[in-house]
C-alpha positions as CSV (number, residue, x, y, z in Angstrom):
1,X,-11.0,-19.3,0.4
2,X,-13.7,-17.9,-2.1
3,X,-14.7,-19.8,-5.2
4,X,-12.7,-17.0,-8.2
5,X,-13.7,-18.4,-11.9
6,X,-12.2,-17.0,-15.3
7,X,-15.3,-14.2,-15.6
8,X,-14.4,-13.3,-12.0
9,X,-10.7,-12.6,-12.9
10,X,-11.4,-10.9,-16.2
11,X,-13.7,-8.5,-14.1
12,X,-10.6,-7.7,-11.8
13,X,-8.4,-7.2,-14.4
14,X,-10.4,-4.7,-15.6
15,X,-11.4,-3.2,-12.5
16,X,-7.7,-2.8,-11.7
17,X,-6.3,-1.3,-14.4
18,X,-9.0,1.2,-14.3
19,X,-10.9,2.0,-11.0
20,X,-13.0,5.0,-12.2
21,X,-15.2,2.3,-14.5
22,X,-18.8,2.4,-14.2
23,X,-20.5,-1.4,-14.0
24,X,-22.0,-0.8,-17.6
25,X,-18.4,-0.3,-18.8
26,X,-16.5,-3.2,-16.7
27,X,-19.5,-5.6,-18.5
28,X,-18.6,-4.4,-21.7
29,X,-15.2,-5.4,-21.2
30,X,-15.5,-8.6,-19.7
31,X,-18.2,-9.8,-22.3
32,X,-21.0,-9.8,-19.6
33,X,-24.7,-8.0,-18.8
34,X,-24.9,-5.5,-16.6
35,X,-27.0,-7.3,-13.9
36,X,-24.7,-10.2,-13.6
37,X,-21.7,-8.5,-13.6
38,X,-23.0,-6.2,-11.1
39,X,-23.6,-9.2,-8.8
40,X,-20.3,-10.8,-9.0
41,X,-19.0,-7.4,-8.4
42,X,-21.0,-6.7,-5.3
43,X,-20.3,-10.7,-4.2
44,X,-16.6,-10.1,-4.7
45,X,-16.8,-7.3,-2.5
46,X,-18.6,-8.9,0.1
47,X,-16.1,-11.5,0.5
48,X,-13.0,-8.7,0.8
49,X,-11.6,-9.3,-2.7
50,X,-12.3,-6.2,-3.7
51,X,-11.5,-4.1,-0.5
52,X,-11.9,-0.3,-2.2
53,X,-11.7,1.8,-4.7
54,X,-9.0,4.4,-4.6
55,X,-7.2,6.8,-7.2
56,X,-3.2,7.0,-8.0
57,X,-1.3,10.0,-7.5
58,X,1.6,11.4,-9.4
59,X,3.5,12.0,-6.3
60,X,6.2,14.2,-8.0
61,X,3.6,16.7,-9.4
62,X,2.7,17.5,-5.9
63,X,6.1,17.5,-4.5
64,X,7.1,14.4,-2.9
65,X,10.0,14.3,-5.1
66,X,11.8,11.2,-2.6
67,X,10.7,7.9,-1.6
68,X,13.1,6.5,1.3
69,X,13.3,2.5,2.4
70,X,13.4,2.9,6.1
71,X,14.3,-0.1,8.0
72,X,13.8,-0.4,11.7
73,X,14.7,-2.6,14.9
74,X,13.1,-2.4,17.9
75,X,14.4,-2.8,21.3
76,X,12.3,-5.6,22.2
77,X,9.8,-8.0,20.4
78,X,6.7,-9.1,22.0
79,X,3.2,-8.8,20.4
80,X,2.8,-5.8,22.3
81,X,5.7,-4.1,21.2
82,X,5.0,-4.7,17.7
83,X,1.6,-3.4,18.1
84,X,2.5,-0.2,20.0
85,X,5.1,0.5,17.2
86,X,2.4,-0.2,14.3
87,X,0.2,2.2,15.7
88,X,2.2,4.8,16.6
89,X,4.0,4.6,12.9
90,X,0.4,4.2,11.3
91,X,0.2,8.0,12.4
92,X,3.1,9.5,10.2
93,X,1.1,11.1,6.8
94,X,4.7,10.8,4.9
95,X,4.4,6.5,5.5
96,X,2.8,5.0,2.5
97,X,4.0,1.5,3.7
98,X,4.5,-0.9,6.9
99,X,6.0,-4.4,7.0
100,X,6.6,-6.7,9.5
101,X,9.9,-8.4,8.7
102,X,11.9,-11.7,9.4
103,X,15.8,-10.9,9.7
104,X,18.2,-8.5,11.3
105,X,15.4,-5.6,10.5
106,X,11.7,-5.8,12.4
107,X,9.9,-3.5,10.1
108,X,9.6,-2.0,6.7
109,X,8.5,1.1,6.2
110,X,8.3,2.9,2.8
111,X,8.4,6.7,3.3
112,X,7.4,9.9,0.6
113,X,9.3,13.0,1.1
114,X,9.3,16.6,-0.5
115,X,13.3,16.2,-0.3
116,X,16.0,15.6,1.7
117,X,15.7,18.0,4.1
118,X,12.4,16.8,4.8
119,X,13.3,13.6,5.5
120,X,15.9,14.6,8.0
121,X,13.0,16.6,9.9
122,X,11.0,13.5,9.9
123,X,13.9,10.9,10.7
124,X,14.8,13.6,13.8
125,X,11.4,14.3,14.7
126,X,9.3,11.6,14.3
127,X,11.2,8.1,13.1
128,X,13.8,8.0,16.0
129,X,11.0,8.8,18.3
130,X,8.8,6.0,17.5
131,X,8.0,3.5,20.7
132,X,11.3,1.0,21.0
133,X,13.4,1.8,18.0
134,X,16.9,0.7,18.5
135,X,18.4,1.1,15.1
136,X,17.1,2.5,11.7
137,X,18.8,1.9,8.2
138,X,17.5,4.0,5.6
139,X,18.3,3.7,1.4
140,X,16.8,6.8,-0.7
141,X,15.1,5.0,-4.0
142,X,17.0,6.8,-7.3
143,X,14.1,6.2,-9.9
144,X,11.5,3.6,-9.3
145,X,10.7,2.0,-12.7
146,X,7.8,0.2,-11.9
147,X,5.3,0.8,-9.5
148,X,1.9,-1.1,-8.8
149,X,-1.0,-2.7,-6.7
150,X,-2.0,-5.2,-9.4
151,X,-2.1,-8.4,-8.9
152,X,-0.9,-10.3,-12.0
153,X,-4.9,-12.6,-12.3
């Protein structure tokens, strides 16, 4: 496991809460040069801390106005199974998320929709056909309070 010091976390910190931060500005913040900061920024990404920059969007204003919990068991459970089932659900745009599960359920899988009907079109026509589903469960999310990809450093 990498070596992460306090200056390390203070630069993630800042880099999470705000992704579009030029190096000048993430040294301001942190109380650091530019030229150092830049290299712990650049040796943090090297070792796959920092995997990516990406921006956030407000789903609603471009109408994905449902997220659905879809919860799946598949017919069998060997590694190749599981793989076949990954990769085939890695291919649905509307799946944001994909977990592997211990319990009655094998996967996870965290789905944005413009609505209801649109959900049923993709339960119908792409969900239920995914390689070895047996069962799916599914719970539409009401209003999701808090949502994030930081990591509390």
């Amino acid at each position: 496991m990498p070596h992460i010091d306090d200056t390390d976390r203070r630069i993630l910190r800042v880099m999470q809460e705000d992704g579009s931060l030029t190096v000048s500005e993430i040294a301001e913040r942190v109380g650091l040069s530019q030229s150092p900061c830049s290299r712990r920024i650049s040796r943090l990404t090297e070792e796959g801390i920092i995997r990516g920059k990406a921006i956030q969007l407000d789903r609603k204003k471009l109408g994905f106005d449902v997220i659905v919990l879809v919860r799946i068991k598949l017919t069998e459970h060997g590694r190749q199974a599981l793989n076949v089932f990954q990769e085939a659900a890695m291919l649905i745009p509307e799946v944001q998320v994909i977990q592997l599960m211990l319990g009655e359920f094998d996967f996870n899988v965290r789905v944005v929709v413009r609505d209801m009907d649109h959900f049923q079109t993709l339960l119908r026509e792409k969900l239920v056909m995914l390689p070895g589903v047996q069962e799916i469960q599914s719970t539409v999310i009401l209003e999701e309070m808090k949502y994030t990809t930081s990591l509390p450093l």
